[in-house]
mmCIF file of the N, C-alpha and C atoms, coordinates in Angstrom:
data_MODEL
# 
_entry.id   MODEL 
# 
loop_
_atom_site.group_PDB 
_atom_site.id 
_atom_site.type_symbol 
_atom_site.label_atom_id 
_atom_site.label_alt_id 
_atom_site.label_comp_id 
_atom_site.label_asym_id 
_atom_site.label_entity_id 
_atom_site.label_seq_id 
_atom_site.pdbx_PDB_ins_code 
_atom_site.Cartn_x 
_atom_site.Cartn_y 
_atom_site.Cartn_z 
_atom_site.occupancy 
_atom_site.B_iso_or_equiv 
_atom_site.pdbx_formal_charge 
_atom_site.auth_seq_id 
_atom_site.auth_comp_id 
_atom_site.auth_asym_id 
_atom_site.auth_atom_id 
_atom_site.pdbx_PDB_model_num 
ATOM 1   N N  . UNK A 1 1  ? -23.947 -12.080 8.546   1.00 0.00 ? 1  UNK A N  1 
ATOM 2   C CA . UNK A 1 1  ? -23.248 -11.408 9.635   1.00 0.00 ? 1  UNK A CA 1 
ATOM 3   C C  . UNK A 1 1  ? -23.120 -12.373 10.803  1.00 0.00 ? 1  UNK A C  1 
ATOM 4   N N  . UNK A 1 2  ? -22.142 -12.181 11.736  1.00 0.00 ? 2  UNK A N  1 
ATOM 5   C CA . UNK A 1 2  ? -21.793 -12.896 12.548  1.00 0.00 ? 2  UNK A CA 1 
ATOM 6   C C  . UNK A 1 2  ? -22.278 -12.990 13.833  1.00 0.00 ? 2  UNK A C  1 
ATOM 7   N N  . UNK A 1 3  ? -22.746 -13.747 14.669  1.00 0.00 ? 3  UNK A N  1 
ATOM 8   C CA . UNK A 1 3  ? -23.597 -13.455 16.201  1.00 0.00 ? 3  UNK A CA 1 
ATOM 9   C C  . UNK A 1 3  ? -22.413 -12.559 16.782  1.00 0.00 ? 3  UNK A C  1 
ATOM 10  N N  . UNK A 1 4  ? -21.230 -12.557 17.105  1.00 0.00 ? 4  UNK A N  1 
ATOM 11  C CA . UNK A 1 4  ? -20.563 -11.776 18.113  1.00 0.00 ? 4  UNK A CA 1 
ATOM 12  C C  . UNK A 1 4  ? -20.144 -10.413 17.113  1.00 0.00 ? 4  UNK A C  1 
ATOM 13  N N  . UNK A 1 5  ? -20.321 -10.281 16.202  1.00 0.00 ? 5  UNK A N  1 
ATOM 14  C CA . UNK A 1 5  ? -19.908 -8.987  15.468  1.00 0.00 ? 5  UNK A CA 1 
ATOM 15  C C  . UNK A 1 5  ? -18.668 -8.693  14.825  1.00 0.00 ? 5  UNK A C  1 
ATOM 16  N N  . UNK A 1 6  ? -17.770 -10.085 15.057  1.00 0.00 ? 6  UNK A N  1 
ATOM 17  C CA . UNK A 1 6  ? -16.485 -10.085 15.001  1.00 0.00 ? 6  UNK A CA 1 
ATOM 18  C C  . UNK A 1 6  ? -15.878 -9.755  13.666  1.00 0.00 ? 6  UNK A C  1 
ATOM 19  N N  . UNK A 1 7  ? -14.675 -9.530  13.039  1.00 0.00 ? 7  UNK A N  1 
ATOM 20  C CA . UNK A 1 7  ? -14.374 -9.389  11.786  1.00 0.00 ? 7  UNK A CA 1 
ATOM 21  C C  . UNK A 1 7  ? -14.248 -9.941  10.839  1.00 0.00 ? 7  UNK A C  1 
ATOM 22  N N  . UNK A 1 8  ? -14.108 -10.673 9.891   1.00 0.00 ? 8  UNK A N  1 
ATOM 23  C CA . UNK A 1 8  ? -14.385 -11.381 8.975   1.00 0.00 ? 8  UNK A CA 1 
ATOM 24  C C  . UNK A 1 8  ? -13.320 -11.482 7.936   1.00 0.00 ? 8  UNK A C  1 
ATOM 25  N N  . UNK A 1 9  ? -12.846 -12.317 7.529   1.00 0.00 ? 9  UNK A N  1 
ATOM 26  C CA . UNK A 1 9  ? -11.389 -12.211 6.500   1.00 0.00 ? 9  UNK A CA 1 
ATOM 27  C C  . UNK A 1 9  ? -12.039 -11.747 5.241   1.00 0.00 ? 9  UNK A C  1 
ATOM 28  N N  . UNK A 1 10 ? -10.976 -11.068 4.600   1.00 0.00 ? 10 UNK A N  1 
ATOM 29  C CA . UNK A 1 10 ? -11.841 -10.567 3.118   1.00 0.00 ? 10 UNK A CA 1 
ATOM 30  C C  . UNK A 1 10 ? -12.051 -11.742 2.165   1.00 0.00 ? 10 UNK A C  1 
ATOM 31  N N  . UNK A 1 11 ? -13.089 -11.835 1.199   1.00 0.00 ? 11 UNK A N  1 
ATOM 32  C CA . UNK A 1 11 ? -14.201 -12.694 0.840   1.00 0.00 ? 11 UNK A CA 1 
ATOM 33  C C  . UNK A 1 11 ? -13.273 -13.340 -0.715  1.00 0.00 ? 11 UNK A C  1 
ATOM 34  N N  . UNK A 1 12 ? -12.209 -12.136 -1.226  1.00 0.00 ? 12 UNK A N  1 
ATOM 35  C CA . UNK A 1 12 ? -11.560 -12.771 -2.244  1.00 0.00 ? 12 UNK A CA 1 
ATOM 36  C C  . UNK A 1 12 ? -9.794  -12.979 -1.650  1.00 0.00 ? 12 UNK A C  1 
ATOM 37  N N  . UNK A 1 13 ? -9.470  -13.572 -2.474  1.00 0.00 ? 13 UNK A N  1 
ATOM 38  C CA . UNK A 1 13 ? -7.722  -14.020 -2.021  1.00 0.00 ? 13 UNK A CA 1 
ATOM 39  C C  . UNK A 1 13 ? -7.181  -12.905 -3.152  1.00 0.00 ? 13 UNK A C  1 
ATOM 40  N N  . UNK A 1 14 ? -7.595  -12.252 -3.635  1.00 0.00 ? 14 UNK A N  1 
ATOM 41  C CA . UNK A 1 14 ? -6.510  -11.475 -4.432  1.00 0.00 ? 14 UNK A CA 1 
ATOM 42  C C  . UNK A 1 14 ? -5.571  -10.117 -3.160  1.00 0.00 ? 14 UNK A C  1 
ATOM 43  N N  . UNK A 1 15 ? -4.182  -10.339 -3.181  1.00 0.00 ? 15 UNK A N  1 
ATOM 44  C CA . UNK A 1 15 ? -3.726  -9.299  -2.782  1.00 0.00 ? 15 UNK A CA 1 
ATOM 45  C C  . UNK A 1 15 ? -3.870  -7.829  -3.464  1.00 0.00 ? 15 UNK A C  1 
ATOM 46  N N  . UNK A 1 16 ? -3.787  -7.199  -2.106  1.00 0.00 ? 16 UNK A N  1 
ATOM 47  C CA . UNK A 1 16 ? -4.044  -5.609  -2.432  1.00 0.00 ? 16 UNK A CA 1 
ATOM 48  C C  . UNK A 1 16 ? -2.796  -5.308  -3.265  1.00 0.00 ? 16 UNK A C  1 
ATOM 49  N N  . UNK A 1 17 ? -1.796  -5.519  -3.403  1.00 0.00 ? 17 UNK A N  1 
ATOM 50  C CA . UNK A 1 17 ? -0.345  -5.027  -4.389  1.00 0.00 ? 17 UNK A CA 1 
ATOM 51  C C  . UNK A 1 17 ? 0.230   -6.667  -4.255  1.00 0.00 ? 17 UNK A C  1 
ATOM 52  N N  . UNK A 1 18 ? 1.019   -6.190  -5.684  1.00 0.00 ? 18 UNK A N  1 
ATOM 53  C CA . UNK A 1 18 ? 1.796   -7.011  -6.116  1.00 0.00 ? 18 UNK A CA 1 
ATOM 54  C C  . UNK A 1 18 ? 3.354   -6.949  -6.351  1.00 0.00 ? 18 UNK A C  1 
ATOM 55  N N  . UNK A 1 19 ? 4.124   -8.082  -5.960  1.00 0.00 ? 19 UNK A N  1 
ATOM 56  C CA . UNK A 1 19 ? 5.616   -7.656  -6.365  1.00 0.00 ? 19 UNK A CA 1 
ATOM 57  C C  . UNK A 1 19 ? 6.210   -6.828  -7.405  1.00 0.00 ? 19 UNK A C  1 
ATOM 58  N N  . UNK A 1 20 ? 6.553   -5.758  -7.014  1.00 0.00 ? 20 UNK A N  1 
ATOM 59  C CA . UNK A 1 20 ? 7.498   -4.669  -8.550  1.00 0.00 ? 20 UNK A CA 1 
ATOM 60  C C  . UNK A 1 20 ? 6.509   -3.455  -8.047  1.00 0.00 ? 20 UNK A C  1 
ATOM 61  N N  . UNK A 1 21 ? 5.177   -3.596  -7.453  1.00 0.00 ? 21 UNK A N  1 
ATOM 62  C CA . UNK A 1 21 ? 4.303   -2.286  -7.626  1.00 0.00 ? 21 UNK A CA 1 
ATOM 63  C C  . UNK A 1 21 ? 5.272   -1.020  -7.037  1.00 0.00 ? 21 UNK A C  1 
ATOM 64  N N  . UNK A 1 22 ? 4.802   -0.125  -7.146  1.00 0.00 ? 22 UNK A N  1 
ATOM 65  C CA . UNK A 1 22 ? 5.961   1.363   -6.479  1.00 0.00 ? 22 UNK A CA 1 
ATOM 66  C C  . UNK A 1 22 ? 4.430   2.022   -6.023  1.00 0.00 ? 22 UNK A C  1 
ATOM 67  N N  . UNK A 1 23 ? 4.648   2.369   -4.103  1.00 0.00 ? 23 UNK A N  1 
ATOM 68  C CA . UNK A 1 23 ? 4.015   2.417   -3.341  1.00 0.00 ? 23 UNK A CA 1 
ATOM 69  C C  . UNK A 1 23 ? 4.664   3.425   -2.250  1.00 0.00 ? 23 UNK A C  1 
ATOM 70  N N  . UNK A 1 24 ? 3.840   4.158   -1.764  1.00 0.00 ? 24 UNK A N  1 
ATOM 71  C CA . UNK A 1 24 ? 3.883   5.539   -0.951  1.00 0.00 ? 24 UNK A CA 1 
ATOM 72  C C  . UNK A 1 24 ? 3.494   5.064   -0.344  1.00 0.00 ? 24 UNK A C  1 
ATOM 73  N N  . UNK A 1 25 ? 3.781   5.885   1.249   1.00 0.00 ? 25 UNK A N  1 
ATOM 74  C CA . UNK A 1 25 ? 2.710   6.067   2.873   1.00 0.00 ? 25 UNK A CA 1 
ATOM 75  C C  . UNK A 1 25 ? 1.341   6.983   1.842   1.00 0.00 ? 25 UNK A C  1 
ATOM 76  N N  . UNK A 1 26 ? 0.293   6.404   3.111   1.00 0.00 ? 26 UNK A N  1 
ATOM 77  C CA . UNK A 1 26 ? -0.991  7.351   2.498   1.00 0.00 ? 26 UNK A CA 1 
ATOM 78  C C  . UNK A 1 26 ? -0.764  8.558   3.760   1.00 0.00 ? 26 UNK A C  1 
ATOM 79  N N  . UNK A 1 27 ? -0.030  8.602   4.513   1.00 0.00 ? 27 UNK A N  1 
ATOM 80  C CA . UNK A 1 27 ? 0.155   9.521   6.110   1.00 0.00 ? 27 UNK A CA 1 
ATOM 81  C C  . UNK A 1 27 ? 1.084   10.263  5.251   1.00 0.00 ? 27 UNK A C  1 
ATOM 82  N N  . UNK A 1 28 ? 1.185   11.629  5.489   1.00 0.00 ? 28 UNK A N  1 
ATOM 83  C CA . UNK A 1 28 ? 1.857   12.456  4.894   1.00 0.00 ? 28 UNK A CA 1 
ATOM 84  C C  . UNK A 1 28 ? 2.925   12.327  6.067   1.00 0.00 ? 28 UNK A C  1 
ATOM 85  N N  . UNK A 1 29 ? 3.052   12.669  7.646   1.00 0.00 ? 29 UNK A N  1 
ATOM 86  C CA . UNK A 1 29 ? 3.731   12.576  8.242   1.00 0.00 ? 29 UNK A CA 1 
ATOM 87  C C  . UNK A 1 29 ? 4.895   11.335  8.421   1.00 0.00 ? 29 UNK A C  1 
ATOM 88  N N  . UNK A 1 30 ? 4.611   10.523  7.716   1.00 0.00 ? 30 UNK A N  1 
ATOM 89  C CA . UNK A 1 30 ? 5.531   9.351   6.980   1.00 0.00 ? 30 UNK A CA 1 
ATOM 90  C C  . UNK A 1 30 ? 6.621   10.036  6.051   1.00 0.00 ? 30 UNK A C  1 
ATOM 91  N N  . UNK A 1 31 ? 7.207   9.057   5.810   1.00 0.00 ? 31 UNK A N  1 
ATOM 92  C CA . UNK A 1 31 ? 8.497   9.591   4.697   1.00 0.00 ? 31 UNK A CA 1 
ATOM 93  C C  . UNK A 1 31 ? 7.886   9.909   2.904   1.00 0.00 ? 31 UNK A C  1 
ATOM 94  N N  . UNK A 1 32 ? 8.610   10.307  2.612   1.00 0.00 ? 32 UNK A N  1 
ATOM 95  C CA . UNK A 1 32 ? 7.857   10.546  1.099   1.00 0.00 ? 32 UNK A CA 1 
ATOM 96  C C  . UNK A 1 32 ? 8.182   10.101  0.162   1.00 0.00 ? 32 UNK A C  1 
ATOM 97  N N  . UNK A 1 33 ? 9.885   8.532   0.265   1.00 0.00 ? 33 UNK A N  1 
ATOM 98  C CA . UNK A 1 33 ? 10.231  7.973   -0.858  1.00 0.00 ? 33 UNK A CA 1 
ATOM 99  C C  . UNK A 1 33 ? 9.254   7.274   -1.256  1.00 0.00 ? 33 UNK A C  1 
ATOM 100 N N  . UNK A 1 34 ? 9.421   6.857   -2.629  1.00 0.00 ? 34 UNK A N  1 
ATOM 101 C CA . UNK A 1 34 ? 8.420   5.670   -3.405  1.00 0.00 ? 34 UNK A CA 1 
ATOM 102 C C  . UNK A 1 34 ? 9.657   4.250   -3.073  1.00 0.00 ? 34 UNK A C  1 
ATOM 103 N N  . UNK A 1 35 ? 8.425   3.370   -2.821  1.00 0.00 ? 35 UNK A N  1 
ATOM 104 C CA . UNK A 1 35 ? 9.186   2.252   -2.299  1.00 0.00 ? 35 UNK A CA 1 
ATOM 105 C C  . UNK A 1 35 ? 8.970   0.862   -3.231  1.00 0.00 ? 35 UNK A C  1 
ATOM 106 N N  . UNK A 1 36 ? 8.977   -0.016  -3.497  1.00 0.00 ? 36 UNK A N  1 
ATOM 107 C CA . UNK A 1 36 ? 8.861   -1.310  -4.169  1.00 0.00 ? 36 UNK A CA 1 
ATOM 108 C C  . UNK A 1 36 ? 8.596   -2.127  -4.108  1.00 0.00 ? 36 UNK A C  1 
ATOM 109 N N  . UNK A 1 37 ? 7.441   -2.961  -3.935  1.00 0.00 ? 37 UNK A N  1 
ATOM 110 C CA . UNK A 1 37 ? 7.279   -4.152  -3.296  1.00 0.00 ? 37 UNK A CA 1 
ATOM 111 C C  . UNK A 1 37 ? 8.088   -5.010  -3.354  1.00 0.00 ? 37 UNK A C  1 
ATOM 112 N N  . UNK A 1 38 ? 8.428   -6.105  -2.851  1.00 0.00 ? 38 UNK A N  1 
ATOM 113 C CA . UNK A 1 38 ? 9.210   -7.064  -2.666  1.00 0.00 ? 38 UNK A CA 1 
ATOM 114 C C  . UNK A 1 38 ? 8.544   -8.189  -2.685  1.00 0.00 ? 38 UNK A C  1 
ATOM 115 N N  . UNK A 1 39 ? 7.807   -8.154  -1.310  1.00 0.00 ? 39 UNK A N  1 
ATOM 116 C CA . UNK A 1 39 ? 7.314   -9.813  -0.823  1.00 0.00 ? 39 UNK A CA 1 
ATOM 117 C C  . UNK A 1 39 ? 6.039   -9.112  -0.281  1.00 0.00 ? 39 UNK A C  1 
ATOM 118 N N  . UNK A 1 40 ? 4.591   -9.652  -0.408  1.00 0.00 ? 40 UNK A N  1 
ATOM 119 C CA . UNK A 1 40 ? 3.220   -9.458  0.172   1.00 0.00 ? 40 UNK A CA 1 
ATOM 120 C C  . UNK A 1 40 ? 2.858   -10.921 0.780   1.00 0.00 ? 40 UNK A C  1 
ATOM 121 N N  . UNK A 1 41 ? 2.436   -10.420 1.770   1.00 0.00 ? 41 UNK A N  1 
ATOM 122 C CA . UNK A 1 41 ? 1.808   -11.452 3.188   1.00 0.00 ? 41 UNK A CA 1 
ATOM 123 C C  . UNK A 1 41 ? 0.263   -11.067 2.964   1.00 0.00 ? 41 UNK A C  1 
ATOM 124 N N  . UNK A 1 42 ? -0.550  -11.322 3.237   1.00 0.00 ? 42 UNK A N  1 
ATOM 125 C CA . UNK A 1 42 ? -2.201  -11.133 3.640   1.00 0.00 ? 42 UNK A CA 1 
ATOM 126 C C  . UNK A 1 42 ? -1.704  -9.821  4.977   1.00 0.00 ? 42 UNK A C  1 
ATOM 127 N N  . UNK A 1 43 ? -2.668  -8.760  4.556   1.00 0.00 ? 43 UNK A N  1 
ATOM 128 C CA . UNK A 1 43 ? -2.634  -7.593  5.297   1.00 0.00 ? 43 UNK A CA 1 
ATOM 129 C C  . UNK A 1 43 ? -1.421  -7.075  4.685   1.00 0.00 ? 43 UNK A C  1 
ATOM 130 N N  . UNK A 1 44 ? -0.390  -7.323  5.162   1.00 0.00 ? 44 UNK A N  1 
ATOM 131 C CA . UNK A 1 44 ? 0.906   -6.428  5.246   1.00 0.00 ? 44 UNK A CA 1 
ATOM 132 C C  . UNK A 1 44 ? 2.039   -6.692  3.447   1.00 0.00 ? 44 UNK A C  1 
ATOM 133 N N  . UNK A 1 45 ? 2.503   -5.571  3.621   1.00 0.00 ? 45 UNK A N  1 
ATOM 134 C CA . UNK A 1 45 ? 4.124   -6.433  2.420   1.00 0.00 ? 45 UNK A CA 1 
ATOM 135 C C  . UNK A 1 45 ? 5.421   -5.448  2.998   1.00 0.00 ? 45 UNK A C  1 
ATOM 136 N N  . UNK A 1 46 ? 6.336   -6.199  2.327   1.00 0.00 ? 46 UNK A N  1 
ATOM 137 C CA . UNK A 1 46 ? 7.522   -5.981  2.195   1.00 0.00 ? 46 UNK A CA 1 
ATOM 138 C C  . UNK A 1 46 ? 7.999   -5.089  1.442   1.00 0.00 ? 46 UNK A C  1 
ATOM 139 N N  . UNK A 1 47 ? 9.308   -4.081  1.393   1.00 0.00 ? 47 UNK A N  1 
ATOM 140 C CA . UNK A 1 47 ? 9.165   -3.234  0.216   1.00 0.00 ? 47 UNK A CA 1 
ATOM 141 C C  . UNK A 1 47 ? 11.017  -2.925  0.419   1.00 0.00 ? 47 UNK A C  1 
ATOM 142 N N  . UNK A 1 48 ? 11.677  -2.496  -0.719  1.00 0.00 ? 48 UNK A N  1 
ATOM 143 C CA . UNK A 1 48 ? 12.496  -2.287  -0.586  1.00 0.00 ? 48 UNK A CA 1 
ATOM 144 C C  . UNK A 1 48 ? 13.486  -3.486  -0.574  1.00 0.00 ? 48 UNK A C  1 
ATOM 145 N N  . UNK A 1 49 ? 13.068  -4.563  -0.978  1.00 0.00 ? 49 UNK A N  1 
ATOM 146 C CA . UNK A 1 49 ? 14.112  -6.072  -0.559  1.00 0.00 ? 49 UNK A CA 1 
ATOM 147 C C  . UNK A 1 49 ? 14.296  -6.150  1.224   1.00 0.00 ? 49 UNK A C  1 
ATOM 148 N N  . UNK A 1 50 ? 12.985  -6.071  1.147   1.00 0.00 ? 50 UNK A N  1 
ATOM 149 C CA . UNK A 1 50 ? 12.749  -6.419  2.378   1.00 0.00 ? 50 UNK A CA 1 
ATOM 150 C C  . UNK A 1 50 ? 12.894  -5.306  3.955   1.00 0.00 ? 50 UNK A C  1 
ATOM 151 N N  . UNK A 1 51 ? 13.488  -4.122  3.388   1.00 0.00 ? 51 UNK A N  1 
ATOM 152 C CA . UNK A 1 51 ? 14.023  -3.574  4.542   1.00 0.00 ? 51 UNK A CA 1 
ATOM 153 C C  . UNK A 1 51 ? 13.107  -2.503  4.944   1.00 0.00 ? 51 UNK A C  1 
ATOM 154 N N  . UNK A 1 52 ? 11.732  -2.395  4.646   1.00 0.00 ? 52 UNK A N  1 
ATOM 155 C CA . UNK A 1 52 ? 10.595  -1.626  5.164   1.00 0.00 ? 52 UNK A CA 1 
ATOM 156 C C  . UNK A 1 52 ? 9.597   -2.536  5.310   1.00 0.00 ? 52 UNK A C  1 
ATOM 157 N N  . UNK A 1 53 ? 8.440   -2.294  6.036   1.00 0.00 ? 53 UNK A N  1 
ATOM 158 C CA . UNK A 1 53 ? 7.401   -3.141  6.366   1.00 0.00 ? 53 UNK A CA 1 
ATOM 159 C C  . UNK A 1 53 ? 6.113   -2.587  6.559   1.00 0.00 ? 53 UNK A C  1 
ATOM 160 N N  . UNK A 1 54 ? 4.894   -2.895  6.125   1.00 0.00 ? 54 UNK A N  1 
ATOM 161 C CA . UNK A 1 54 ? 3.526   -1.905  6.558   1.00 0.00 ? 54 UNK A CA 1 
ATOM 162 C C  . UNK A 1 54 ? 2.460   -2.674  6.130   1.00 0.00 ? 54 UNK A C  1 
ATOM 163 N N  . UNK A 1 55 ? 1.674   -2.150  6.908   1.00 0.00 ? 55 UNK A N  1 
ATOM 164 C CA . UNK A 1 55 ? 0.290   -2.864  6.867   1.00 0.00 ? 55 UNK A CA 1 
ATOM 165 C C  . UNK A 1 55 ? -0.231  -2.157  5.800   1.00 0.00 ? 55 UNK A C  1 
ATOM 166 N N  . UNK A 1 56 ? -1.096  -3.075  4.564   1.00 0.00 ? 56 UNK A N  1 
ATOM 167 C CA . UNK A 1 56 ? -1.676  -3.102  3.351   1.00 0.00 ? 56 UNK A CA 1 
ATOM 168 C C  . UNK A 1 56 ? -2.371  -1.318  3.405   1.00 0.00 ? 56 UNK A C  1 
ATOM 169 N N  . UNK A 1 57 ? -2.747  -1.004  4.873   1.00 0.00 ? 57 UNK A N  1 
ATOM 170 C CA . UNK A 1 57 ? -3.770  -0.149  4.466   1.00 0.00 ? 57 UNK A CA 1 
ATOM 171 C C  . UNK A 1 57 ? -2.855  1.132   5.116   1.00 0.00 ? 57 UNK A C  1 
ATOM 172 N N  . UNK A 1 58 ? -1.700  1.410   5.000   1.00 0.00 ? 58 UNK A N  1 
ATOM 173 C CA . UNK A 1 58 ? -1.087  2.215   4.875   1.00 0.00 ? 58 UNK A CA 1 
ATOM 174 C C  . UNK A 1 58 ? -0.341  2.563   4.209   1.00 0.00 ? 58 UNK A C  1 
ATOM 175 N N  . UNK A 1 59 ? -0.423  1.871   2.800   1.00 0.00 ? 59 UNK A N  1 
ATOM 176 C CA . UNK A 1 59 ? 0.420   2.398   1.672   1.00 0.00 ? 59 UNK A CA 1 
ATOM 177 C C  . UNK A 1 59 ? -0.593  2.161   0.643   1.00 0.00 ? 59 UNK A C  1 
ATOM 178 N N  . UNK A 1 60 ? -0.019  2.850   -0.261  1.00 0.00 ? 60 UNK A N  1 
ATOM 179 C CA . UNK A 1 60 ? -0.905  3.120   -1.954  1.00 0.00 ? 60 UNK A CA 1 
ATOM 180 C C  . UNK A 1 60 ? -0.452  2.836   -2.848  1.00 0.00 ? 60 UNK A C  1 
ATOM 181 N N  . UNK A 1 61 ? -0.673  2.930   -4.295  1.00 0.00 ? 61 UNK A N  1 
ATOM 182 C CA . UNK A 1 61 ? 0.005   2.538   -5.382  1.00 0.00 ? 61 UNK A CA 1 
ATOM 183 C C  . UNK A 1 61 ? 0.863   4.080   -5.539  1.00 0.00 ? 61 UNK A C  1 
ATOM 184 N N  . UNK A 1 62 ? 1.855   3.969   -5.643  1.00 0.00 ? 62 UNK A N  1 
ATOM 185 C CA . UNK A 1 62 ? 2.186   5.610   -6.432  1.00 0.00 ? 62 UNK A CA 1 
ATOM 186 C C  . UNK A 1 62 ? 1.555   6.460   -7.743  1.00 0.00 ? 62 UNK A C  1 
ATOM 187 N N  . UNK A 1 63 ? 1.114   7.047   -7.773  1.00 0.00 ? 63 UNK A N  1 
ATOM 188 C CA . UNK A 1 63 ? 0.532   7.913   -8.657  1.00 0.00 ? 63 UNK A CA 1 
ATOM 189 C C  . UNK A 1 63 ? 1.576   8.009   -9.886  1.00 0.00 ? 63 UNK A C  1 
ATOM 190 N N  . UNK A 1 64 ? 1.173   8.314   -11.201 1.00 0.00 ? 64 UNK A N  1 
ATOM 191 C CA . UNK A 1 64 ? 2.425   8.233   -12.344 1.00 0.00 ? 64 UNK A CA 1 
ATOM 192 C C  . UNK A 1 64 ? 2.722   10.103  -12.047 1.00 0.00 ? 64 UNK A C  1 
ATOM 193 N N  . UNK A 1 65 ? 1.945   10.931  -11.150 1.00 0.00 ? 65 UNK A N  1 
ATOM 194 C CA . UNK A 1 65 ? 3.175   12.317  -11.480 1.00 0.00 ? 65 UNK A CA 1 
ATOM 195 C C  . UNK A 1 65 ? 3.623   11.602  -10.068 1.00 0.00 ? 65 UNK A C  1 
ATOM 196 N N  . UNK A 1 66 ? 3.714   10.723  -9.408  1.00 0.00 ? 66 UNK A N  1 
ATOM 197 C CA . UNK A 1 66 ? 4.417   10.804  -8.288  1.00 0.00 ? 66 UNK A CA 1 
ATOM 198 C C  . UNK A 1 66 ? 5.629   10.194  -9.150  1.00 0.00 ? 66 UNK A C  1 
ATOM 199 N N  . UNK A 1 67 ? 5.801   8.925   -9.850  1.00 0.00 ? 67 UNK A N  1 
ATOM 200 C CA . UNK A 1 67 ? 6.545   8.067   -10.440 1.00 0.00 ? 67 UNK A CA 1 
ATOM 201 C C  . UNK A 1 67 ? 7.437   9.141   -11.027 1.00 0.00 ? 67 UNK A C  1 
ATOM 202 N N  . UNK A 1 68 ? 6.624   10.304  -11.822 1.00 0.00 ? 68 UNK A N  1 
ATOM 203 C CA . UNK A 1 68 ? 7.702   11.269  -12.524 1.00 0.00 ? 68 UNK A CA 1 
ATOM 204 C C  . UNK A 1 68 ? 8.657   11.905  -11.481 1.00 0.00 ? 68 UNK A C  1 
ATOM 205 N N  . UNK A 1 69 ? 8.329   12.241  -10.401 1.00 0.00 ? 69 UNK A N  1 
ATOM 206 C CA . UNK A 1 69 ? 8.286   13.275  -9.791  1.00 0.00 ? 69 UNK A CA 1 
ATOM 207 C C  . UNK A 1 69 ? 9.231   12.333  -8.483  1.00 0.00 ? 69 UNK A C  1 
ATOM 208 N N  . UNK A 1 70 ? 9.866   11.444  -8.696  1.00 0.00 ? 70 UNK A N  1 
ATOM 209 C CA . UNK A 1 70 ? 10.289  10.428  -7.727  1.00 0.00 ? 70 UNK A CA 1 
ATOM 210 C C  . UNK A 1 70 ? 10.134  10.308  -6.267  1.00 0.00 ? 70 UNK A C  1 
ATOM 211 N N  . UNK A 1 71 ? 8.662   11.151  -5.869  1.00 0.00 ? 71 UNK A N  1 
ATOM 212 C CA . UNK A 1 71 ? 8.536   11.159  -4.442  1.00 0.00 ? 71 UNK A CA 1 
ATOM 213 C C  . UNK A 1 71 ? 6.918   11.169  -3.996  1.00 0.00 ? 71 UNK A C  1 
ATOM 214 N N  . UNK A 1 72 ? 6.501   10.963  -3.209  1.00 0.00 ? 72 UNK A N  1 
ATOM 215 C CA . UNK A 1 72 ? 4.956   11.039  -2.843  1.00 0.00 ? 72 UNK A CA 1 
ATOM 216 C C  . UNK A 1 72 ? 4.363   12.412  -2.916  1.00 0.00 ? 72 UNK A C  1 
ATOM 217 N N  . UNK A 1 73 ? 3.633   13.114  -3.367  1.00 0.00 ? 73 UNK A N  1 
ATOM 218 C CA . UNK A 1 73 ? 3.149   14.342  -3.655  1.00 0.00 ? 73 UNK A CA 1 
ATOM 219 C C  . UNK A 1 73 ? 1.787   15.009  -2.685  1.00 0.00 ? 73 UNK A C  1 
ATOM 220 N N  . UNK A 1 74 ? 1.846   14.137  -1.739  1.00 0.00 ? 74 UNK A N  1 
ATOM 221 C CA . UNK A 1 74 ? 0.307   14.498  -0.865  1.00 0.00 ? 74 UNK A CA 1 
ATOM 222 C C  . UNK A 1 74 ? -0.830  13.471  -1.533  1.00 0.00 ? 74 UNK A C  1 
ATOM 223 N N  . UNK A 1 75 ? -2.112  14.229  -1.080  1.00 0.00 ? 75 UNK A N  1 
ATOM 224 C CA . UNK A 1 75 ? -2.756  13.701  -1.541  1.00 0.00 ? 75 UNK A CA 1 
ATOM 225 C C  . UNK A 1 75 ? -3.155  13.617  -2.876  1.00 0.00 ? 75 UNK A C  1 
ATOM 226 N N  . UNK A 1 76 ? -3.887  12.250  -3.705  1.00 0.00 ? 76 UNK A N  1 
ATOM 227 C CA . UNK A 1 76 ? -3.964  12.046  -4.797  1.00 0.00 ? 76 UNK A CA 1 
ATOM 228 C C  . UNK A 1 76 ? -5.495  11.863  -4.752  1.00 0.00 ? 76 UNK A C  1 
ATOM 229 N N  . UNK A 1 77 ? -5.756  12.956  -5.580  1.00 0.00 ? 77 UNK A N  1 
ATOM 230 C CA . UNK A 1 77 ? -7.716  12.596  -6.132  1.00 0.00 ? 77 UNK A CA 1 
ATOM 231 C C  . UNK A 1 77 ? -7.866  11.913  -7.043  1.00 0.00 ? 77 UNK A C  1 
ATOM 232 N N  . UNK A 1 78 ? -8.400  11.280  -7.232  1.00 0.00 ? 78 UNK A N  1 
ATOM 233 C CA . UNK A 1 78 ? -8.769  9.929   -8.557  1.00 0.00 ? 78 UNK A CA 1 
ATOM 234 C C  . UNK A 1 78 ? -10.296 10.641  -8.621  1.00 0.00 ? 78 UNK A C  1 
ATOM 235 N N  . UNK A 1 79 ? -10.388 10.825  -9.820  1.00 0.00 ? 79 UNK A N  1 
ATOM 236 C CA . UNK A 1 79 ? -11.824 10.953  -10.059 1.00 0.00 ? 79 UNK A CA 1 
ATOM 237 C C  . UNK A 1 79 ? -12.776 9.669   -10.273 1.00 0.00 ? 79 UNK A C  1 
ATOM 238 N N  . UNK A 1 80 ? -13.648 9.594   -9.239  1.00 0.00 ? 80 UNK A N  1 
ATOM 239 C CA . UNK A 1 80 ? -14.793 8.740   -9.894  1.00 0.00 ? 80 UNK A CA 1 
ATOM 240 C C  . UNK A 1 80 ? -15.173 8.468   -10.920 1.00 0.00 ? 80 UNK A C  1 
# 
């Protein structure tokens, strides 16, 4: 841990999503299309060929009944 408490970059280089993934807002008050990655930066990606933008920790992978269902469905429980 660090003397000033400060934040710390994450410890592996693997990005959180990858180009092609199909990705929702996790905010319901967001829009509810499924979107596409494009291009991923550290923290943030691209989606749509570029014409949406969000930080890593506000979008998700889409769920496959979301994929059926061509739209974000609320929340998604994953069982442990």
């Amino acid at each position: 841990m660090n003397e000033l408490n400060l934040p710390q970059p994450p410890t592996d280089d693997k990005p959180d999503f990858l180009v092609g993934d199909v990705v929702v807002f996790v905010d319901d008050s967001m829009h509810d299309e499924l979107m596409a990655v494009s291009f991923v930066k550290p923290h943030s990606v691209f989606m749509d060929d570029g014409a949406k933008f969000a930080l890593s920790f506000l979008i998700r992978p889409a769920s496959l009944a979301e994929l059926n269902a061509g739209k974000r469905l609320g929340e998604v429980k994953i069982n442990a």
